[in-house]
C-alpha positions as CSV (number, residue, x, y, z in Angstrom):
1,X,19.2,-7.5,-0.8
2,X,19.9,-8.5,-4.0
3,X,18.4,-11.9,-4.2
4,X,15.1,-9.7,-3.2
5,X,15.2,-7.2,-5.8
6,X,16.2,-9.7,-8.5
7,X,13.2,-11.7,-7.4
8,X,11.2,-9.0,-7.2
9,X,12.1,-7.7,-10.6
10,X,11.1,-10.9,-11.9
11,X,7.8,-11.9,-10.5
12,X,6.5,-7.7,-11.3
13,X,6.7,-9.0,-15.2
14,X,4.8,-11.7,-14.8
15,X,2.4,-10.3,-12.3
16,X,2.0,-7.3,-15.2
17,X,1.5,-9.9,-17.8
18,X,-1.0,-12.1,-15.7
19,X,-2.8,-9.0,-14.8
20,X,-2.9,-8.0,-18.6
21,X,-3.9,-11.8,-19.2
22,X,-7.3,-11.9,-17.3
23,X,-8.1,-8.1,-17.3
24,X,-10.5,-7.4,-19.9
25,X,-9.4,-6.1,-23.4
26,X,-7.8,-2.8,-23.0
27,X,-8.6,-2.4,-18.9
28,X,-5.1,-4.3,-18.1
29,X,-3.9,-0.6,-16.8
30,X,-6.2,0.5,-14.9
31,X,-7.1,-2.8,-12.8
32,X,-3.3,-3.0,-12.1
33,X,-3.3,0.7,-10.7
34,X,-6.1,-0.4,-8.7
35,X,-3.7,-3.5,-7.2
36,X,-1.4,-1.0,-6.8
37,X,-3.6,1.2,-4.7
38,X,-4.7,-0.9,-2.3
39,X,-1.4,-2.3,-0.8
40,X,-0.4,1.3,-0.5
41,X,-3.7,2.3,1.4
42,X,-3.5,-0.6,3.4
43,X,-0.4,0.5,4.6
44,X,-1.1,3.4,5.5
45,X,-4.3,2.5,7.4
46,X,-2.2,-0.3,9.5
47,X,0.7,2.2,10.2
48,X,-2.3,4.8,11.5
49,X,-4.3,1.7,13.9
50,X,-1.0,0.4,15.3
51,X,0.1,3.7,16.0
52,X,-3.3,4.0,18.2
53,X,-3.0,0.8,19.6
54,X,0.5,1.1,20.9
55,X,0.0,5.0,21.9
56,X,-2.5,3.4,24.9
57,X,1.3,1.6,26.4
58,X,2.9,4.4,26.7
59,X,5.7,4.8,29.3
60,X,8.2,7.6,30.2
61,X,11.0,6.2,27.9
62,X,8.4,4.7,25.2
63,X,6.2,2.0,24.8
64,X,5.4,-1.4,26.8
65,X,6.3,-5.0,25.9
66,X,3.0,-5.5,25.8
67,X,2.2,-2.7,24.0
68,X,4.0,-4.3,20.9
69,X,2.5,-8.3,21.8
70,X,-0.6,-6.8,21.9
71,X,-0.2,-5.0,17.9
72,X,1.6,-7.7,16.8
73,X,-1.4,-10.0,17.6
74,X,-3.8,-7.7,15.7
75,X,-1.7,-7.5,12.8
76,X,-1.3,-11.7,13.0
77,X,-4.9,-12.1,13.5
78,X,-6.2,-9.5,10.5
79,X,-3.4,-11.4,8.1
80,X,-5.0,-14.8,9.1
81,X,-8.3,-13.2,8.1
82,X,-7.3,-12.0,4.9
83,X,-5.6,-15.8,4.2
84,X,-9.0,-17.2,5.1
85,X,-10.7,-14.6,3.3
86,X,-8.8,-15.3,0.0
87,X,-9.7,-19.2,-0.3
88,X,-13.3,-17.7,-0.7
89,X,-12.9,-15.9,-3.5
90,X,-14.7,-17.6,-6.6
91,X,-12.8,-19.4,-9.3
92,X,-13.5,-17.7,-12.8
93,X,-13.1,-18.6,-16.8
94,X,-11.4,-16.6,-19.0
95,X,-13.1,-15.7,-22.0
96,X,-11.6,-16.0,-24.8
């Protein structure tokens, strides 16, 4: 636990400064409370669909094996997307 909050503590810095870096002048803020936004929504949405998704396996004492295979796989297959998604995002120059 510590190793992860040490490394944590250190790569929030530098994703602050990066963030400050290619923002543009004086919107370094407010496009880092946007990053900060959507990891929390997105949270919150996956919570909410694999809730729904695992409520259709329910048994008497709780939920199938397959209930959880079956969520796991979306959640593996909507990460891959995003991976895949990311490599298409265009390259950019900083003006200086």
């Amino acid at each position: 636990g510590f190793f992860i909050g040490f490394a944590i503590g250190v790569l929030y810095d530098h994703l602050i400064a990066g963030t400050d870096d290619l923002a543009a002048h004086g919107e370094g803020g407010s496009t880092f409370g946007m990053m900060n936004f959507f990891p929390f929504i997105g949270a919150i949405v996956f919570q909410w669909i694999t809730g729904i998704i695992l409520s259709y396996f329910q048994t008497d004492t709780g939920f199938t094996a397959l209930g959880f295979q079956i969520t796991f796989l979306f959640v593996m297959v909507t990460v891959v997307i995003a991976g895949l998604l990311l490599m298409r995002i265009p390259k950019f120059i900083i003006e200086q």
